[in-house]
C-alpha positions as CSV (number, residue, x, y, z in Angstrom):
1,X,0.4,15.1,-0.1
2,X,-3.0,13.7,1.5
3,X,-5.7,12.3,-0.3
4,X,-9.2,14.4,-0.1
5,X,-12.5,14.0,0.1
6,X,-15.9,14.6,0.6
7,X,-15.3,14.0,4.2
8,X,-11.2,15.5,4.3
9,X,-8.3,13.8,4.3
10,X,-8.4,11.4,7.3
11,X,-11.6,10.3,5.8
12,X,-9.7,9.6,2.3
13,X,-7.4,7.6,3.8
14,X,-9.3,6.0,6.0
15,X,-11.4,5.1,3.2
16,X,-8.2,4.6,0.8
17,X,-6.5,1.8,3.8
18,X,-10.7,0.0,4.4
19,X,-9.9,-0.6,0.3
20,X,-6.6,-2.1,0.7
21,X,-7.6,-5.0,3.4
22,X,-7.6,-7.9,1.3
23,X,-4.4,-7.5,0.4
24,X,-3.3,-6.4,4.2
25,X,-4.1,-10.0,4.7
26,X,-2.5,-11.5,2.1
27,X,0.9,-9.8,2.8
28,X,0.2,-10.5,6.3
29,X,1.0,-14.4,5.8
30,X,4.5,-13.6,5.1
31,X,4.7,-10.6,7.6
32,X,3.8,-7.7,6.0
33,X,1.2,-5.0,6.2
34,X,0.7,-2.4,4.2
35,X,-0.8,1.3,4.4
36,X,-1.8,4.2,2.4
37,X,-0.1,7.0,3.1
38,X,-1.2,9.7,0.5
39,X,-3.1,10.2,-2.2
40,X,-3.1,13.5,-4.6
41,X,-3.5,13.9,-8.7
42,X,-4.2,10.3,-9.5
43,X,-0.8,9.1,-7.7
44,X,-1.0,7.2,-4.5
45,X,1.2,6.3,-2.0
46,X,1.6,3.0,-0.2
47,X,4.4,2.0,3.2
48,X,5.2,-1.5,3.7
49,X,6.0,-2.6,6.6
50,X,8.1,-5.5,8.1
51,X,6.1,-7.5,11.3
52,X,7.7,-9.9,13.3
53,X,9.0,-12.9,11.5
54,X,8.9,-10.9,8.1
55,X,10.4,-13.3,5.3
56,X,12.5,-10.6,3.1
57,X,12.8,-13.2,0.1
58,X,9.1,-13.2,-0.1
59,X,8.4,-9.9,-0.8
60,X,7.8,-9.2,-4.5
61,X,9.6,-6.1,-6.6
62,X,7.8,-3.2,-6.8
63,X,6.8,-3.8,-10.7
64,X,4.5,-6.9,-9.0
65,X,3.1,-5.1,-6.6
66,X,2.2,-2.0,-7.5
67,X,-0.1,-3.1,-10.5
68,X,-1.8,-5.6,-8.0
69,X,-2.3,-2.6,-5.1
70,X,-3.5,-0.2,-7.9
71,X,-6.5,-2.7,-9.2
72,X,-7.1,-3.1,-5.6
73,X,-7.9,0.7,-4.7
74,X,-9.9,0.1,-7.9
75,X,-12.2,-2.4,-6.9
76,X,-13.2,0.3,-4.3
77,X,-13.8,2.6,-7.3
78,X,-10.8,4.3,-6.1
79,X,-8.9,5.1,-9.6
80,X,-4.5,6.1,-9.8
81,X,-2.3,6.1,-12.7
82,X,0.6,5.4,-10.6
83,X,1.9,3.9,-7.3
84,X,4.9,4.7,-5.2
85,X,6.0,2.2,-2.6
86,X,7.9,2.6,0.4
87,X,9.4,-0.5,1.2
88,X,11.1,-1.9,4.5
89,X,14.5,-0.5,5.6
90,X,17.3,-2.8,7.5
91,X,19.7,-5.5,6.9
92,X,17.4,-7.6,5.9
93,X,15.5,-5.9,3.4
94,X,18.4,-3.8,2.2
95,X,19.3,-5.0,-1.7
């Protein structure tokens, strides 16, 4: 699943993940970032990932975020009806 455009996927994406810096940055303060991986029939998909010093009790459920990444892509006039989120794997994000 890949997200195209005008320009093809990479493009897409590209364009998709330029959208989504703001809140890069935010999660980035508690050592996150975040990344669109795909993007197909209005559903998109988004990896977290954990960067040094990640604090695991300061990453919100996926009902928070999803809504909040969604209106994000839509700012960008980039419209989905539904997120999935891959989140972090280990000990430490493990619930």
């Amino acid at each position: 699943m890949t997200a195209i455009g005008n320009d093809g996927p990479d493009a897409a994406l590209n364009d998709l993940n330029a959208a989504m810096e703001p809140t890069r940055r935010t999660l980035g303060y508690d050592g996150y970032g975040v990344h669109v991986m795909a993007a197909v029939d209005g559903r998109v998909v988004f990896q977290i990932e954990a960067l040094e010093g990640a604090c695991p009790e300061c990453l919100s459920p996926d009902e928070v975020m999803a809504p909040l990444f969604l209106r994000q892509l839509e700012k960008s006039g980039h419209k989905f009806s539904t997120a999935e989120i891959l989140r972090p794997s280990g000990p430490a994000h493990d619930s």
